[in-house]
MIBAZA-889695 format. One record per residue (C-alpha): y, x, z; residue in one letter. Coordinates in nm, 2 decimals, padded with zeros to 4 digits. Layout:
<nodes>
- Y;X;Z;a
...
</nodes>
This chain:
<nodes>
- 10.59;07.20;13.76;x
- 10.61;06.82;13.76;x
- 10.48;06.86;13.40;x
- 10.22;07.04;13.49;x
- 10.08;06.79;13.78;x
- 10.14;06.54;13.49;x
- 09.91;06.73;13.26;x
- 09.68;06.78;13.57;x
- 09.66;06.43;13.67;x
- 09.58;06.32;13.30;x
- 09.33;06.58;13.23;x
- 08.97;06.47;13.12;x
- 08.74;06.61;13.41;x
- 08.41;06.75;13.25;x
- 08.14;06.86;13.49;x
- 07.97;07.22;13.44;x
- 07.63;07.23;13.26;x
- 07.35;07.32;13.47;x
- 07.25;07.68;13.47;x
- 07.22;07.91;13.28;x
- 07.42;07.73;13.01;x
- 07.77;07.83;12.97;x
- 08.03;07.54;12.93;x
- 08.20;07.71;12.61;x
- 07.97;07.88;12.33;x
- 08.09;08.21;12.22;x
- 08.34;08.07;11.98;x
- 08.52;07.89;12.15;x
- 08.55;08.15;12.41;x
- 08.68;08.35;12.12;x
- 08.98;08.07;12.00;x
- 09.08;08.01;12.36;x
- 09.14;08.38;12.43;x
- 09.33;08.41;12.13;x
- 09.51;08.12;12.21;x
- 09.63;08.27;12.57;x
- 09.74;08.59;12.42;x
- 10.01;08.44;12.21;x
- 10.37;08.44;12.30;x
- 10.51;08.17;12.50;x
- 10.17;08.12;12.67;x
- 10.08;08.18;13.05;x
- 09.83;08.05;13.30;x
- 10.03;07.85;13.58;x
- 09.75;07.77;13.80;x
- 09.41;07.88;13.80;x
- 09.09;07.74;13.97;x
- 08.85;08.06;14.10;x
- 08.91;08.37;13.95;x
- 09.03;08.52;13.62;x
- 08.78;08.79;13.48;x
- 08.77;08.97;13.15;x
- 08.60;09.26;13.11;x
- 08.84;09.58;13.07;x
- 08.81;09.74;12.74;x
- 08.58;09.47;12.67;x
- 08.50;09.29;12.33;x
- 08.89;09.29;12.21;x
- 08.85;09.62;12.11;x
- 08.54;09.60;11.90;x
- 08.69;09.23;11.74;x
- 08.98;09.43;11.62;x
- 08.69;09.71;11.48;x
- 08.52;09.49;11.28;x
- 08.84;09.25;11.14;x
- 08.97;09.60;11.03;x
- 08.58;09.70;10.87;x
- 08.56;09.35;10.68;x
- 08.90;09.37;10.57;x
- 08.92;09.72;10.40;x
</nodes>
């Protein structure tokens, strides 16, 4: 964990855009999920909650990479 606190500590603090804006765009949403669904990857702390819709938009990513690809 002393890493981690490292990491923490360095870390560029970037303040949340004023409502309604979202602080990602839909991309990179996209890249960071993928990202955290690797191996060798896991959350170690976490700020608030952790929410993803169940059955959400994996599901119909995988649908449509399957479509354009065959």
């Amino acid at each position: 964990m002393p890493h981690v606190a490292g990491l923490i500590a360095s870390a560029e603090h970037v303040e949340p855009p004023p409502a309604p804006r979202t602080a990602a765009t839909a991309e990179e949403t996209d890249k960071i999920l993928a990202w955290l669904e690797t191996d060798g990857v896991r959350l170690v702390e976490l700020d608030g909650r952790w929410v993803s819709p169940a059955n959400g938009a994996g599901r119909a990513r995988a649908e449509l990479r399957n479509a354009l690809a065959g």
